[in-house]
C-alpha positions in Angstrom: 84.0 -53.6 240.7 87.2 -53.6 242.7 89.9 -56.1 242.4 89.0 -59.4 244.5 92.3 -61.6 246.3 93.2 -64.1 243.8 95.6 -66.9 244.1 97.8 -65.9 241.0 101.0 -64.9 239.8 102.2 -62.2 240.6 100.5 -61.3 243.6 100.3 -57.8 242.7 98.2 -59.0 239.2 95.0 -56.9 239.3 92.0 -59.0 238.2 88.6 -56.7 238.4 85.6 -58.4 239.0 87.6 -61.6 240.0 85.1 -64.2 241.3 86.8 -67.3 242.9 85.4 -71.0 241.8 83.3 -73.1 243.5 84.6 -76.1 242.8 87.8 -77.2 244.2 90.8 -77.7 241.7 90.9 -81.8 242.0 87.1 -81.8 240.5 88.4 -79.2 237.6 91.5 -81.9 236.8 89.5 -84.4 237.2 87.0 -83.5 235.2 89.5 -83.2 232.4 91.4 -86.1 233.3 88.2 -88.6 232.9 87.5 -86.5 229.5 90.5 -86.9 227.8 90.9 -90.8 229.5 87.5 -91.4 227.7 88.4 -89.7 224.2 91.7 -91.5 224.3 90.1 -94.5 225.0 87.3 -94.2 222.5 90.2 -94.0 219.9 91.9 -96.9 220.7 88.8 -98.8 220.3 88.0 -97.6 217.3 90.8 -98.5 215.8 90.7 -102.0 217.0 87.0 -102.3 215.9 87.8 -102.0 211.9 91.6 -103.2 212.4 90.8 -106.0 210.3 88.1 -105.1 207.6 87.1 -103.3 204.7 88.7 -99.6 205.0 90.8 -100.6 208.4 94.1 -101.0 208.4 96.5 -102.0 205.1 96.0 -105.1 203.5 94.0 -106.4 206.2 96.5 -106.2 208.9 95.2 -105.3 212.4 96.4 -101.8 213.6 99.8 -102.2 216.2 98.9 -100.6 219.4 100.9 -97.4 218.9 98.5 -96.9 215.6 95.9 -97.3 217.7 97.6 -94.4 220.0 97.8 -92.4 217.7 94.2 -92.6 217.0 93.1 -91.6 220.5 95.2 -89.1 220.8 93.9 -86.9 217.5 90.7 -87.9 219.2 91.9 -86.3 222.9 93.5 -83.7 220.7 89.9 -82.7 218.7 88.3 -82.6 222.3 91.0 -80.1 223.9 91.4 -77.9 221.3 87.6 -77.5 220.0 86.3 -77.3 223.3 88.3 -77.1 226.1 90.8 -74.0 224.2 87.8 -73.1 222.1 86.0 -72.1 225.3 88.9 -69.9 226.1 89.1 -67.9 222.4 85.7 -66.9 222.4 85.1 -66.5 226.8 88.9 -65.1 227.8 87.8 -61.9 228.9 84.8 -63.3 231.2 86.8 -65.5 232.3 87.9 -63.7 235.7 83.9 -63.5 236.6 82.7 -66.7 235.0 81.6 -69.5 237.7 80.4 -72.4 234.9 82.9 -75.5 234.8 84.9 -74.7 231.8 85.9 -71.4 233.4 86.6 -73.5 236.6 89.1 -75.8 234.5 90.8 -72.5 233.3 91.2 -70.8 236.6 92.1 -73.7 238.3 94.9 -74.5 235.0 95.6 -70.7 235.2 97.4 -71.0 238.9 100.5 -72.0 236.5 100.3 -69.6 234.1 98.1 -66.7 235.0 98.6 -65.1 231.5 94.8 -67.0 230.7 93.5 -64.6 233.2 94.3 -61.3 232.2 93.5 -62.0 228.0 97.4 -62.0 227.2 97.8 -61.0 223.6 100.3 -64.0 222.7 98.2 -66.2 224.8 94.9 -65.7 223.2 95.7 -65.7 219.8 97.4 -68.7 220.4 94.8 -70.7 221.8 92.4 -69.1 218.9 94.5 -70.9 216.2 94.4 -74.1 218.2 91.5 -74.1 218.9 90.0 -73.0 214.8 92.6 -74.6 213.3 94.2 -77.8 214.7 90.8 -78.6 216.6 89.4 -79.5 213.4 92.1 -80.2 211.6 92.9 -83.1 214.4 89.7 -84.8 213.9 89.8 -84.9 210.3 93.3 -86.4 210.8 91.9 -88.5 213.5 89.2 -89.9 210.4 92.1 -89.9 207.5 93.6 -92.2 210.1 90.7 -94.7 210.9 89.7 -94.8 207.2 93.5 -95.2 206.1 93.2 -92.1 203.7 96.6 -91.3 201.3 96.7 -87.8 202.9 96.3 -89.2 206.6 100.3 -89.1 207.2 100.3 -85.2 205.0 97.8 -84.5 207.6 99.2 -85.9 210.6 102.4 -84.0 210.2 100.4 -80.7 209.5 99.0 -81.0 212.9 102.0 -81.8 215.0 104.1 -79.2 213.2 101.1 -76.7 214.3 101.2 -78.0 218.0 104.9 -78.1 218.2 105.7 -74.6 216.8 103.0 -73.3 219.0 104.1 -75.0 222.2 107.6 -73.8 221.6 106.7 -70.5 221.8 104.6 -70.6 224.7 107.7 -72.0 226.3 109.7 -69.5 225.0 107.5 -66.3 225.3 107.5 -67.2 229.5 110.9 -67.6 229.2 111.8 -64.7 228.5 109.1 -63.1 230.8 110.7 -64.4 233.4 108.3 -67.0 234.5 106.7 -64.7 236.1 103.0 -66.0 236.1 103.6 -68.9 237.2 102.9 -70.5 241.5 106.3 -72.1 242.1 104.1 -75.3 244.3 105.9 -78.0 242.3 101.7 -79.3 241.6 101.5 -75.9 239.8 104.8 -75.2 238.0 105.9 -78.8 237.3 102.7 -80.6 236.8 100.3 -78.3 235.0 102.9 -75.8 233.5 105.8 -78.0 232.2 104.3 -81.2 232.4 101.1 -81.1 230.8 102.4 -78.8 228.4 105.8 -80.8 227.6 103.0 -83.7 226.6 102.3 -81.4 223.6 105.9 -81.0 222.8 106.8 -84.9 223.1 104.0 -86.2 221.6 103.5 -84.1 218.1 108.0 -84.4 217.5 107.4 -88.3 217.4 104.5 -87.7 215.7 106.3 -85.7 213.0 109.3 -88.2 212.9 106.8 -90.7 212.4 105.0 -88.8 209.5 108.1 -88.3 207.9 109.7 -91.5 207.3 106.0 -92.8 206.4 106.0 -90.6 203.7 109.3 -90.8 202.5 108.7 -94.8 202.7 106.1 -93.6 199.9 108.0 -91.2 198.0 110.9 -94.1 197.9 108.9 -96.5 197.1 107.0 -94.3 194.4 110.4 -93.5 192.7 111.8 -96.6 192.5 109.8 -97.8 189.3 111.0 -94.3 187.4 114.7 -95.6 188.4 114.2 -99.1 187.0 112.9 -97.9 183.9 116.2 -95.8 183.0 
C-alpha cells in the first residue's frame, strides 16, 4: 500500500498503510480522561472504605487523603500501563492501519510524539517494560497499600524509581533528537507531550521521597533498641 497523508511529525514521516481514525481526538482523550478519573476514584474510595478496620490503615487510624491518593493513583497507574501501554507492546506495528479505539487513543496521543507510529526501538521497548513490569507491579503495590503490607513502602519505591528512570529517558532520548516528532500546536507539544508526561515525572519523585523517609522512619526506629542495649 502507498503511504497515506498523515498529520505527524515530520511531515516527510512515511507511514505505509496509514489509515486515519474515525473518531475525533476529544472522544480518544476523553475516553481516557473518564478512565483514569474512574480508576483514581475507585482508589480513593477504597481506601476510605477499610480506613478504619481490621487490615486498613495503622492502628486503626483513618487513611489522610494523600494516602488515599496514593491509592488511586497505583490503581490509574495498573490501568495505563497494563492496558493502555500494553496495547501498544504487543499492537505497535498495526498500529498505523488499526481503526479499534485503543489504536485511536495512540494515534490521536502520537500527534506529540510520532515515534509510537513508526515502532521506534527506544520507544517500544520502553513501553514493553511498563507495561510487563510496572503494570503489575503497580497493582500489587496498589494491594500492599490497601492491606498495609511491611513491603508496601519497598514496593512503592520500586515502582516510582521504574517510572521515573523511564520518563527521564523518554525526555532525554527526544532531546537529543531534536524534538523532532513532535506538532508544535501548544494542545500537542505542551499538553500531551510535556504535560501529561511531566505527570509521570512529578508524581513517582514525591512518591520516592515519600518511600524513603517511610522506611528510614522504620529502619530508625528498628535500630534504636540495638543502641539502647549497648
Amino acid at each position: 500500500m502507498e503511504t497515506s497523508a498523515h498529520p505527524y511529525w515530520p511531515r516527510t514521516l512515511a507511514l505505509p498503510g496509514y489509515v486515519a481514525g474515525a473518531r475525533p481526538g476529544w472522544q480518544c482523550a476523553g475516553a481516557v480522561a473518564v478512565a483514569a478519573a474512574a480508576l483514581l476514584a475507585l482508589g480513593w474510595a477504597l481506601g476510605g472504605a477499610g480506613g478504619g478496620a481490621k487490615g486498613g490503615a495503622k492502628g486503626g487510624a483513618k487513611r489522610s487523603p494523600a494516602r488515599r491518593l496514593v491509592l488511586g493513583w497505583f490503581l490509574l497507574c495498573t490501568g495505563i500501563h497494563g492496558v493502555l501501554e500494553g496495547y501498544f507492546s504487543l499492537r505497535h506495528r498495526e498500529l498505523p492501519a488499526d481503526t479499534g479505539l485503543l489504536a485511536e487513543v495512540w494515534k490521536e496521543y502520537a500527534k506529540a510524539d510520532s515515534r509510537y507510529m513508526t515502532s521506534d526501538d527506544f520507544t517500544v521497548a520502553m513501553e514493553t517494560v511498563t507495561a510487563w513490569a510496572w503494570g503489575p507491579l503497580s497493582f500489587l503495590t496498589f494491594l500492599a497499600l490497601l492491606r498495609h503490607h511491611p513491603a508496601r513502602y519497598v514496593l512503592q519505591l520500586i515502582v516510582s524509581l521504574g517510572q521515573l528512570y523511564g520518563d527521564v529517558l523518554y525526555f532525554a532520548t527526544e532531546a537529543l533528537a531534536g524534538w523532532t516528532h513532535s506538532d508544535p500546536h501548544p494542545l500537542y507539544f505542551w499538553v500531551y507531550f510535556v504535560g501529561l508526561n511531566g505527570i509521570w515525572v512529578l508524581v513517582p519523585a514525591l512518591l520516592i521521597l515519600d518511600a524513603w523517609h517511610q522506611l528510614a522512619t522504620a529502619q530508625r526506629g528498628h535500630d534504636r533498641p540495638r543502641h539502647k542495649a549497648h
